[in-house]
C-alpha positions as CSV (number, residue, x, y, z in Angstrom):
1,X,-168.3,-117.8,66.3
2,X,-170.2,-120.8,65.9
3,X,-173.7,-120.0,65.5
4,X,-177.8,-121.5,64.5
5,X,-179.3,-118.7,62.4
6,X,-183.3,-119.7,62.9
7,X,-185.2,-117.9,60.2
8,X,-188.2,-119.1,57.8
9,X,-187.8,-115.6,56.0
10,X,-185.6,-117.1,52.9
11,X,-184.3,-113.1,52.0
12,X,-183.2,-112.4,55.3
13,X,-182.1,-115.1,56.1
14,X,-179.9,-115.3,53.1
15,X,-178.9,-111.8,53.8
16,X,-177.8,-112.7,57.5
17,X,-176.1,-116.0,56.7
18,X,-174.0,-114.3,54.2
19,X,-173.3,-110.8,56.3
20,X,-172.4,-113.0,58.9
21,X,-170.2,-115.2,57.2
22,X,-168.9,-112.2,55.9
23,X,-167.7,-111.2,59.0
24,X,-165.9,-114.7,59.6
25,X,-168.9,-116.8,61.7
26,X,-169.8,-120.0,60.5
27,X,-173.4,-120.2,60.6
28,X,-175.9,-123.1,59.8
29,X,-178.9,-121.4,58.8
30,X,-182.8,-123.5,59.7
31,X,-186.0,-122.3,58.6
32,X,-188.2,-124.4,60.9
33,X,-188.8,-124.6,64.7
34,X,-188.7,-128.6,65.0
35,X,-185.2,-128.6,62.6
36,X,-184.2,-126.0,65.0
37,X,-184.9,-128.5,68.0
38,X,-183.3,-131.0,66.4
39,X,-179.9,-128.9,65.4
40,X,-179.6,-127.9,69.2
41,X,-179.6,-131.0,70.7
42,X,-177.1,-132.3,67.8
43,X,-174.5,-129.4,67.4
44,X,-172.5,-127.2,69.4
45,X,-173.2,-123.7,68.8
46,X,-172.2,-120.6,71.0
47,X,-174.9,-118.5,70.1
48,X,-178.5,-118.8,68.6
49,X,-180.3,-116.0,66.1
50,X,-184.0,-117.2,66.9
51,X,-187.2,-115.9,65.1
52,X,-190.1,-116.1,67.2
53,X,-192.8,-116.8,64.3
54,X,-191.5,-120.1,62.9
55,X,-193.9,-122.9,60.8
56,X,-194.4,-126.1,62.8
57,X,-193.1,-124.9,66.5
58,X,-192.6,-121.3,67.4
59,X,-189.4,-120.0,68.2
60,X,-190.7,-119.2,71.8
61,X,-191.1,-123.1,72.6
62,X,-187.6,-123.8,71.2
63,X,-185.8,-121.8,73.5
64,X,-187.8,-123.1,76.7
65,X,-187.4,-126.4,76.1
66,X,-183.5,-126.1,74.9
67,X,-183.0,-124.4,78.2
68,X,-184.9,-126.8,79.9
69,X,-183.0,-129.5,78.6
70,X,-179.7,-127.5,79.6
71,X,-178.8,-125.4,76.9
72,X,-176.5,-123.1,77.3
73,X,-175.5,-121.1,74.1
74,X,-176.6,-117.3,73.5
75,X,-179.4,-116.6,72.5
76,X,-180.9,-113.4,70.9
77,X,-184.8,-113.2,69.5
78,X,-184.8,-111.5,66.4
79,X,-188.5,-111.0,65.6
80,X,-190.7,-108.2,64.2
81,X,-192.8,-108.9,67.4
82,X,-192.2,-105.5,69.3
83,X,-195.3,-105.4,71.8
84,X,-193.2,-105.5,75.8
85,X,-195.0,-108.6,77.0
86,X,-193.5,-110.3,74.0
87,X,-190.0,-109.2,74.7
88,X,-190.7,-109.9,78.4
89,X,-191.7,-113.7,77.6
90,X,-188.6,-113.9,75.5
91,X,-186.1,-112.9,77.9
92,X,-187.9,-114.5,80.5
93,X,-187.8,-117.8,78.7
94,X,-184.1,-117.9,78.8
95,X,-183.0,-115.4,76.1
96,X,-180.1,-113.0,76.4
97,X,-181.3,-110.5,73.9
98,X,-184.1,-109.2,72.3
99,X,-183.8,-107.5,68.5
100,X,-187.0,-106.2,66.6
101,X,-186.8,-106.4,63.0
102,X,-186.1,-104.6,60.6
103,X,-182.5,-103.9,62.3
104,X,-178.9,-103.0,60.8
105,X,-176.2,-106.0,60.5
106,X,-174.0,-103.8,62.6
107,X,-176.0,-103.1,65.7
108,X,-177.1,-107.0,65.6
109,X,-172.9,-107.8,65.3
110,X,-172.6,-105.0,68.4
111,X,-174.9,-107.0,70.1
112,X,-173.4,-110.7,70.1
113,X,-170.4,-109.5,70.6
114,X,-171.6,-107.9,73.6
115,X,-173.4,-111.0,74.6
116,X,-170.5,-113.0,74.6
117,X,-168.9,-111.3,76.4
118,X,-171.0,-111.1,79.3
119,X,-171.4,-115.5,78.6
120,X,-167.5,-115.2,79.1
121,X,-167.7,-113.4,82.3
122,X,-165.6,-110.5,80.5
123,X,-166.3,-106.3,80.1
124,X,-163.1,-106.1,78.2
125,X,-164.2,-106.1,74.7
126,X,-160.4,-107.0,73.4
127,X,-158.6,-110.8,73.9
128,X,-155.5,-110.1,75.4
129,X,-152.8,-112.7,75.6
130,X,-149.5,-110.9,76.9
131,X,-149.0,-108.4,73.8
132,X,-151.4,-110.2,71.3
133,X,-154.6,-108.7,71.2
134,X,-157.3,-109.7,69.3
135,X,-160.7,-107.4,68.4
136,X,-163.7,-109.0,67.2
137,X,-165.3,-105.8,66.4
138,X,-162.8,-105.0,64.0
139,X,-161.6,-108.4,63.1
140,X,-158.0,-107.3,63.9
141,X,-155.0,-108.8,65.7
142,X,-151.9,-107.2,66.6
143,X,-148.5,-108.7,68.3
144,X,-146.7,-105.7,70.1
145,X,-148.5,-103.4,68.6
146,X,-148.0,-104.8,65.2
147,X,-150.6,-105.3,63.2
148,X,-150.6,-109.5,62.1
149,X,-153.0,-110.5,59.4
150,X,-155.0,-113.7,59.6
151,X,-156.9,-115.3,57.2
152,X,-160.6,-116.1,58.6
153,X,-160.1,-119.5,59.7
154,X,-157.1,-118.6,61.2
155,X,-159.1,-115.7,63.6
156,X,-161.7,-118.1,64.0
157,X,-159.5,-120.8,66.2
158,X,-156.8,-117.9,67.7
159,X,-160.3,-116.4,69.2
160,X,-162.0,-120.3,70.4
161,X,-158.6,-120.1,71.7
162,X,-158.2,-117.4,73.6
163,X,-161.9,-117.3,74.7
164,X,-161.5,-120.6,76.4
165,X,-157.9,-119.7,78.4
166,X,-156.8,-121.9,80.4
167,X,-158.5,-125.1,78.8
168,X,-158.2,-127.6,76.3
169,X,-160.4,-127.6,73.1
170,X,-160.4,-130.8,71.6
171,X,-160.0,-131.1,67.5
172,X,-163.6,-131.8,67.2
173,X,-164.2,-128.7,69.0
174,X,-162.1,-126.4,66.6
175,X,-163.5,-127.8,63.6
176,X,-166.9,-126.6,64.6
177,X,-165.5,-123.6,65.0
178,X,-164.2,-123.7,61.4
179,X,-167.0,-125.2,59.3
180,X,-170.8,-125.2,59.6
181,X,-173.3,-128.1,58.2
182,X,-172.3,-129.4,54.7
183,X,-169.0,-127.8,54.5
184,X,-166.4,-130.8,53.8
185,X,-163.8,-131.0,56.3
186,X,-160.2,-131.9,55.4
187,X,-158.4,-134.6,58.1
188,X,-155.8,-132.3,58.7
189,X,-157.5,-128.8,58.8
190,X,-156.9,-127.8,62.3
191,X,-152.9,-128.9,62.3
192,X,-152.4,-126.6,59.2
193,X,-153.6,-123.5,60.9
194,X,-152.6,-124.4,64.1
195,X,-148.6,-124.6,62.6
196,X,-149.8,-121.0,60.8
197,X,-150.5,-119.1,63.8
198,X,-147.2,-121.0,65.2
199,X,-145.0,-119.3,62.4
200,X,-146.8,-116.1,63.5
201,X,-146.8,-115.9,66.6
202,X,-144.3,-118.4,68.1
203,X,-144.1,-122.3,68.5
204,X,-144.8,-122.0,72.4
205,X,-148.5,-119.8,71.7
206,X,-150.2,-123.0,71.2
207,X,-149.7,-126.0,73.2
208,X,-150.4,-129.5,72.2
209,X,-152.5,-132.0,75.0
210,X,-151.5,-135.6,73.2
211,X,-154.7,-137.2,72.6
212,X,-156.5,-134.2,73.9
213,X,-156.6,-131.3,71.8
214,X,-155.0,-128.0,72.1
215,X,-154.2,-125.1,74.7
216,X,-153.2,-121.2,74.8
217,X,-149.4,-121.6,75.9
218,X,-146.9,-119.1,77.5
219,X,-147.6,-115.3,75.8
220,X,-146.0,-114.3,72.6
């Protein structure tokens, strides 16, 4: 998952961008509210982690004017601010979650992949593709029952992929997937692990759109 970590805390957020990345996201982590503002209208992320008590801008004005201005990523407060108008202001401002701090990596991974869900219009919490199936709790994939390993790349576009069933992503797309801010992209990147979930999982999984991008193909 592609996501804006929004935290001026530099220990936690060094904890979160690396327990996240950990867990195979690719997060681009800002430590300001007007960076923040920026970042949103200039990337593509699928879900936001936004303090509320930010220098410059507070996180609270962020979120209204990126949904004013038609955002429409995830977002979940993470905030040491526990009084209920607070959380009510958040959620009524647009957010999809509410987390007080200090909170465990696990309940806060729990909780975006239940948000995402509920963005995809899903309860399942598995992506089922014939006999793949992929869980993003467990970061496992099996084919048939079968357990396939994947490197974390290689999850990382089989899941854009089979979130988005049904449509093209284009190259551009997947390498946001792939790589956050600063991370050096080579030309070729998606092709290579597009042709390695191929040789796993079949040459017809993955179809190509010439000049396009890429589609989820006939079941493995």
């Amino acid at each position: 998952m592609k996501i804006q970590l929004v935290e001026d805390d530099p220990m936690l957020g060094d904890a979160l961008r690396l327990g996240l990345t950990q867990e195979g996201h690719v997060v681009d982590w800002i430590r300001n509210g007007e960076d923040a503002a920026l970042s949103l209208r200039l990337g593509r992320y699928e879900l936001v982690l936004l303090d509320l008590g930010l220098p410059d801008r507070s996180g609270l004005e962020v979120l209204v004017d990126y949904r004013r201005s038609g955002g429409e990523a995830a977002v979940i407060i993470i905030t040491a601010r526990d009084a209920v108008s607070e959380r009510i202001a958040g959620l009524d401002a647009g957010a999809d979650d509410y987390l007080i701090k200090p909170f465990d990596l696990d309940e806060l991974a729990a909780r975006m992949r239940a948000v995402q869900r509920r963005r995809l219009g899903r309860a399942e919490p598995l992506l089922v593709h014939g006999d793949l199936k992929l869980n993003p709790a467990t970061r496992t994939c099996s084919l048939h029952g079968t357990e396939v390993l994947l490197s974390p790349r290689e999850f990382a576009l089989l899941e854009a992929l089979l979130e988005a069933s049904g449509k093209v992503l284009s190259k551009e797309v997947l390498e946001e997937r792939l790589y956050g801010w600063g991370s050096e992209i080579e030309s070729n990147a998606v092709e290579v692990y597009i042709h390695h979930l191929r040789k796993k999982f079949g040459a017809k999984l993955i179809r190509t759109v010439r000049g396009v991008g890429y589609l989820l193909g006939d079941p493995p």
